[in-house]
C-alpha positions as CSV (number, residue, x, y, z in Angstrom):
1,X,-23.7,-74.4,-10.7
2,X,-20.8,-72.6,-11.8
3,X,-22.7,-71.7,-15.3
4,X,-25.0,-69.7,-12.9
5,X,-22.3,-68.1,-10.5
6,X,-20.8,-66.7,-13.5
7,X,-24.4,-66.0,-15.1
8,X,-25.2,-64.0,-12.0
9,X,-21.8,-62.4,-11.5
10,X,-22.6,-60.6,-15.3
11,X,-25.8,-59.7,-14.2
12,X,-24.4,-57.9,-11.6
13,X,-21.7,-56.4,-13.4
14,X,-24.3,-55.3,-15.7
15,X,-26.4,-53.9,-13.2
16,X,-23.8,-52.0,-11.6
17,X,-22.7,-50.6,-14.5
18,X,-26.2,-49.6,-15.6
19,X,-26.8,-47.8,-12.6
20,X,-23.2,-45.8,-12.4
21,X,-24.8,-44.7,-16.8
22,X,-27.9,-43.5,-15.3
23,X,-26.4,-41.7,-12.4
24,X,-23.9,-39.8,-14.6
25,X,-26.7,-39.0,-16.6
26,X,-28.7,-37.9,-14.4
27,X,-26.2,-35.8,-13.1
28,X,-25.4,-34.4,-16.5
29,X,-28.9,-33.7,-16.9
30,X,-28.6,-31.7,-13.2
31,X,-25.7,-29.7,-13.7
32,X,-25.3,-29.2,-16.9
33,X,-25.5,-25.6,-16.7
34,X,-22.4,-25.8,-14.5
35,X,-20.2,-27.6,-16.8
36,X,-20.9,-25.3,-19.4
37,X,-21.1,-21.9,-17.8
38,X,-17.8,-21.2,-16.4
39,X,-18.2,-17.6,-14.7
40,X,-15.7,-15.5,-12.3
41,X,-17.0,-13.4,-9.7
42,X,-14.4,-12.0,-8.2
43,X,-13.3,-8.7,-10.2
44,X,-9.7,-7.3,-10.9
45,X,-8.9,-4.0,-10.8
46,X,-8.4,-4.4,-14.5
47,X,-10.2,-2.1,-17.0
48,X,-10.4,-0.9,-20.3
49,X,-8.2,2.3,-18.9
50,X,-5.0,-0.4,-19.0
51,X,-5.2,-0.1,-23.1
52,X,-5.9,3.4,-22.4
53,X,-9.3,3.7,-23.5
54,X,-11.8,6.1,-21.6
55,X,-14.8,4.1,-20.7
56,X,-18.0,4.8,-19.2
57,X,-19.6,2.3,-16.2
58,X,-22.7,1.0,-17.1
59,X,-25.4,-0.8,-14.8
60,X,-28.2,-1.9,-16.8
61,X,-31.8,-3.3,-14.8
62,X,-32.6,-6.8,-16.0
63,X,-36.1,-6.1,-14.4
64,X,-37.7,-4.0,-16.1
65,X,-40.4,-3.2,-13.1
66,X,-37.5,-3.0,-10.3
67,X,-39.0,-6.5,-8.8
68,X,-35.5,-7.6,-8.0
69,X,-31.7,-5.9,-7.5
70,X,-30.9,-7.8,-11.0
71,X,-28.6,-6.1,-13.1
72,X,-26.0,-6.1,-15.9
73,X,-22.6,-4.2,-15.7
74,X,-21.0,-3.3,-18.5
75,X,-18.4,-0.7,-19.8
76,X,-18.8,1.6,-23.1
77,X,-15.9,2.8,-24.6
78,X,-17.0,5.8,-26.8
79,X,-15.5,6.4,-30.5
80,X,-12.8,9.5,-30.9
81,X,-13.7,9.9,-33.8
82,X,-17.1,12.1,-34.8
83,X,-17.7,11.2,-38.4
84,X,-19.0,7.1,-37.9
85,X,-22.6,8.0,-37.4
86,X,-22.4,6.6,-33.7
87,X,-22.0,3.3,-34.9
88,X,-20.9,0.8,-32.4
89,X,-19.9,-2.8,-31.8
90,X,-21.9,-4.9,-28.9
91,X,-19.4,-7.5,-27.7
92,X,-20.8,-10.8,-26.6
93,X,-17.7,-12.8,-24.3
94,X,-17.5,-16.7,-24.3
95,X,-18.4,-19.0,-21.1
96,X,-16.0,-18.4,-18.8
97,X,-14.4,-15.9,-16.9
98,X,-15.7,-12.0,-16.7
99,X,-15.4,-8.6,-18.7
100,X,-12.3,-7.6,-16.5
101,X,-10.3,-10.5,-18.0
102,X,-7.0,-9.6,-19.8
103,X,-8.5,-12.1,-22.4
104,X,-11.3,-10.1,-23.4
105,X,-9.6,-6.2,-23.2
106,X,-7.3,-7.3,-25.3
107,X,-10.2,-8.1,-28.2
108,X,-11.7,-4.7,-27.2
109,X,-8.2,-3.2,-27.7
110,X,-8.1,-4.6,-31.0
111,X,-11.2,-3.8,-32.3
112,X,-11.1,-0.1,-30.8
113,X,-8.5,0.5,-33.9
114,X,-11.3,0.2,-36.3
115,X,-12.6,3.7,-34.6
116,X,-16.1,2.3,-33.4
117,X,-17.4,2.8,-30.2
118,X,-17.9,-0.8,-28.4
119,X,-20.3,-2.0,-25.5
120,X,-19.1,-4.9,-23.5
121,X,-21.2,-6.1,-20.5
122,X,-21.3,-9.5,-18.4
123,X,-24.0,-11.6,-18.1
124,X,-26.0,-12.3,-15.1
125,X,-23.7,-14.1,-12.5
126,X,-20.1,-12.9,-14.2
127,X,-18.3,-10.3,-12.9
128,X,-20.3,-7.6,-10.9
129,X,-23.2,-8.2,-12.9
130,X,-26.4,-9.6,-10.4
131,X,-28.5,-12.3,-11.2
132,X,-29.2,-15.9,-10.8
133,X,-26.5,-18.5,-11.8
134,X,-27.0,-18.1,-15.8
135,X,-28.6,-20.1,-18.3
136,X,-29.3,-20.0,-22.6
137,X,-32.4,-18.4,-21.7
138,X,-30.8,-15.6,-19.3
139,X,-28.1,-15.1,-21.7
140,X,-30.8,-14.4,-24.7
141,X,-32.4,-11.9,-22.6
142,X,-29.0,-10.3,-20.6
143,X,-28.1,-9.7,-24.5
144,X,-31.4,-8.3,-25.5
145,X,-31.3,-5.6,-22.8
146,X,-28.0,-4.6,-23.2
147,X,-28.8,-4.2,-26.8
148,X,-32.3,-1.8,-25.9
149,X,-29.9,0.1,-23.4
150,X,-27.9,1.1,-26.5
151,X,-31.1,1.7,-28.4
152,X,-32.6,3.9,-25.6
153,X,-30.2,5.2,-23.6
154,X,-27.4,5.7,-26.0
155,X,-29.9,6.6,-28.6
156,X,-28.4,4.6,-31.9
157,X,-30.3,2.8,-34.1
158,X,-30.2,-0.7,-34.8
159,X,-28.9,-0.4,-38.1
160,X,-25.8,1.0,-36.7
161,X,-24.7,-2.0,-34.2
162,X,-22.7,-4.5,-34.9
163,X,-22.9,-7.6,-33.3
164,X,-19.6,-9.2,-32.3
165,X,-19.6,-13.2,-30.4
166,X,-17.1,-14.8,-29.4
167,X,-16.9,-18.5,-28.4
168,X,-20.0,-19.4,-27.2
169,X,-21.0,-15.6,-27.1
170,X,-21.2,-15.8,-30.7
171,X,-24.1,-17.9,-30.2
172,X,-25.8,-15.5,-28.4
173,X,-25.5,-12.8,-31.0
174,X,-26.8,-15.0,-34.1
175,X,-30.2,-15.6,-31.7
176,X,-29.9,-11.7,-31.1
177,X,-29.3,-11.0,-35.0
178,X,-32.4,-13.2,-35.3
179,X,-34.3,-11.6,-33.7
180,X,-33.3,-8.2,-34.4
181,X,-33.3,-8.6,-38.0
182,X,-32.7,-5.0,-39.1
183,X,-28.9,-5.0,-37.0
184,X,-26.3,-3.7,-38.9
185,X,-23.9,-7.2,-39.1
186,X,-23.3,-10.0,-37.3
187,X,-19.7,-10.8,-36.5
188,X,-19.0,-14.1,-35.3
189,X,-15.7,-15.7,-34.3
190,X,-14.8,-19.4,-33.1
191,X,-18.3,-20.4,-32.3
192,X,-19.7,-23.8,-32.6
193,X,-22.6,-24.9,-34.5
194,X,-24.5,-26.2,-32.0
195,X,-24.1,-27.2,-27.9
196,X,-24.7,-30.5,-29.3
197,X,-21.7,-30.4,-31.6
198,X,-19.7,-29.5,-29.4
199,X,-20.2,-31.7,-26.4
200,X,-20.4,-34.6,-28.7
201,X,-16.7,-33.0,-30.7
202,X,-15.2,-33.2,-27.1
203,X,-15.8,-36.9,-27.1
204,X,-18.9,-38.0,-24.9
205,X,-20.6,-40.2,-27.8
206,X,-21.7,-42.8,-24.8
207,X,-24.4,-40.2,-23.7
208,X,-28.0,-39.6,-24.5
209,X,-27.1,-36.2,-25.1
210,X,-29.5,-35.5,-27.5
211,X,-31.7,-36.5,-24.5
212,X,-30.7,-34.9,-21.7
213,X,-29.3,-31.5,-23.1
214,X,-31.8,-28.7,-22.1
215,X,-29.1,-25.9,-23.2
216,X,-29.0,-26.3,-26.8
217,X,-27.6,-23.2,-28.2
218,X,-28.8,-24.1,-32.0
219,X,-26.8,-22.1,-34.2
220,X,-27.5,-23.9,-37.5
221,X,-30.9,-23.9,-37.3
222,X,-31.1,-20.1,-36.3
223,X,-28.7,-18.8,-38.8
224,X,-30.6,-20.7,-42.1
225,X,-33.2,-17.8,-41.1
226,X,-30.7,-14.7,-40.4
227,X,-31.5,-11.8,-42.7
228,X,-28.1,-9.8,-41.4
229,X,-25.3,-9.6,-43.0
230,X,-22.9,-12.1,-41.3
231,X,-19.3,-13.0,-41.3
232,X,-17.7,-16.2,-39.5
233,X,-14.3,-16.4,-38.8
234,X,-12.2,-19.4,-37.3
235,X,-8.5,-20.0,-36.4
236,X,-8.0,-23.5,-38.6
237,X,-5.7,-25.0,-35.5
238,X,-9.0,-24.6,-33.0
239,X,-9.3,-28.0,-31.2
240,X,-11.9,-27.2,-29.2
241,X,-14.6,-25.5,-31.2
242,X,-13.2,-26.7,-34.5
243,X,-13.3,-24.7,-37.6
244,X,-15.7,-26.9,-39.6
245,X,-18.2,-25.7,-37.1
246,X,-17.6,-21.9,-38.8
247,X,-18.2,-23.5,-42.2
248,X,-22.0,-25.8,-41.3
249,X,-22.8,-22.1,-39.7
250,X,-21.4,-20.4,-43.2
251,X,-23.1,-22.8,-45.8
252,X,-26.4,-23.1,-43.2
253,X,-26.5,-19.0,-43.7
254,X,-28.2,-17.4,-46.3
255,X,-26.4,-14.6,-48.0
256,X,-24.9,-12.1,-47.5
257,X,-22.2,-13.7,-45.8
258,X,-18.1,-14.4,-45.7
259,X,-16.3,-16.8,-43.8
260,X,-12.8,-15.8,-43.1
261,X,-10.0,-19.0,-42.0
262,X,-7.1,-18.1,-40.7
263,X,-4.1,-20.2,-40.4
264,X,-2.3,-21.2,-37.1
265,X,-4.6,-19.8,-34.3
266,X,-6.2,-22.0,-32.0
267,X,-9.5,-21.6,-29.3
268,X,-6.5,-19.9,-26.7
269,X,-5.1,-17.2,-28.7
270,X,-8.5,-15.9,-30.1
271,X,-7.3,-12.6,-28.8
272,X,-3.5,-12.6,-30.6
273,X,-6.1,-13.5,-34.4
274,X,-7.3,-10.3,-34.1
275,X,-4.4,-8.6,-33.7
276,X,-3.3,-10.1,-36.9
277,X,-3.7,-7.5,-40.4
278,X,-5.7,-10.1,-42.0
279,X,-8.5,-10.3,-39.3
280,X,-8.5,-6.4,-39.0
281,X,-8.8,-5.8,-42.1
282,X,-10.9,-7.9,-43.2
283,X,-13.2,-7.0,-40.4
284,X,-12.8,-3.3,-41.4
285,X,-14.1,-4.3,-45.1
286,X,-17.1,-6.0,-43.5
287,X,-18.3,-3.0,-41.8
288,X,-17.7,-0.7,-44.8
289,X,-19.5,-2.9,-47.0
290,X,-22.5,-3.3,-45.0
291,X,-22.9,0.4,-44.4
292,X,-22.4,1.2,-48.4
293,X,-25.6,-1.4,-48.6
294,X,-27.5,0.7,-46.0
């Protein structure tokens, strides 16, 4: 009798515990979108005028056929400087926050020194940009019409645009750079390799997540067919995208490519790497190398 109390106590046990896996998983499966999108919709006064850099307000129509009141904001900061053929740099921000976060002027600061002109915009459902709550597929197709507004309304070519990622932005731009293959380069900076990767990195082995992940984000497989020049660079004390995720992207890329580690900078001071020489310079050498090959 007491062999079968105990018997049935583990079957409960187990039964509980199998239904509190499920649940979470099913949850997971839900909201996943939540846990990894991380956007800000209420908008500081901050702009690029704080790093004293003119800028231009930019609303871009996700709906091509004016269906909805969907639309991108943005902000491009035009070059001083005449003699760079109207090249510019597209900036693709990470998960979280919006364009008016210090975090992200501070890259555009940093990269304005390299005397390009740069367009950063939001995503559907950051900042004041309008849209559903996003997802891998809106973020594809938010960074495919900001990229024709630059083509069209901006009138430069695609062989002088630069794509530069960041985080989980660099993502987007390698499916960008993919599919426009004759972009000038592809910058991307402490990305992962894939949303699998990096969930599983972070520690939740237990879950099917193979399973239940519908936003993949599959850098390696993309970049093994990128025909744009492409260069990955990682602080080597990231925790949280780690920088063997820069190296699978690197040795999954065909060439040309570079991969550029630099020592001490984690996933929180992104911003303080580029203000480093070594990162500026090296990026500067990119760009001038690519447009020699042009």
């Amino acid at each position: 009798m007491e062999k079968f109390n105990l018997f049935t106590i583990w079957i409960f046990i187990v039964s509980v515990l199998l239904v509190v896996y499920i649940a979470v998983c099913t949850f997971v499966l839900i909201r996943q979108r939540q846990m990894i999108f991380t956007p800000t919709h209420s908008f500081s006064e901050v702009t690029p005028s704080i790093f004293n850099l003119e800028y231009e307000e930019v609303w871009i129509p996700i709906d091509e056929n004016f269906k909805t009141q969907n639309k991108l904001h943005g902000w491009f900061i035009p070059s001083e400087k005449e003699n760079l053929d109207k090249s510019v740099i597209l900036y693709l921000h990470g998960a979280g926050g919006n364009i008016s976060d210090l975090i992200y002027l501070r890259d555009i600061a940093q990269l304005k020194k390299l005397g390009f002109s740069i367009f950063l915009f939001d995503y559907r459902g950051y900042g004041q940009s309008v849209g559903s709550f996003p997802s891998e597929t809106s973020m594809y197709t938010d960074a495919q019409m900001a990229l024709k507004y630059l083509r069209e309304q901006k009138s430069i070519p695609l062989n002088n645009i630069y794509l530069f990622g960041v985080s989980l932005g660099g993502a987007v731009a390698i499916d960008l750079a993919l599919k426009e293959q004759n972009i000038a380069g592809l910058i991307v900076v402490s990305s992962f390799s894939s949303m699998q990767d990096e969930i599983l990195h972070l520690g939740y082995r237990i879950f099917p997540i193979e399973l239940i992940l519908n936003q993949k984000f599959e850098s390696i497989r993309k970049v093994r067919s990128l025909k744009t020049p492409v260069i990955f660079i990682h602080g080597t004390s990231d925790t949280f995208n780690p920088a063997i995720m820069s190296q699978k992207l690197y040795d999954a890329a065909p060439n040309p490519k570079q991969l550029l580690l630099i020592d001490g900078f984690g996933h929180s001071n992104i911003s303080e790497m580029l203000e480093t020489p070594q990162f500026r310079d090296e990026i500067q050498k990119f760009i001038q190398d690519v447009s020699i090959n042009n």
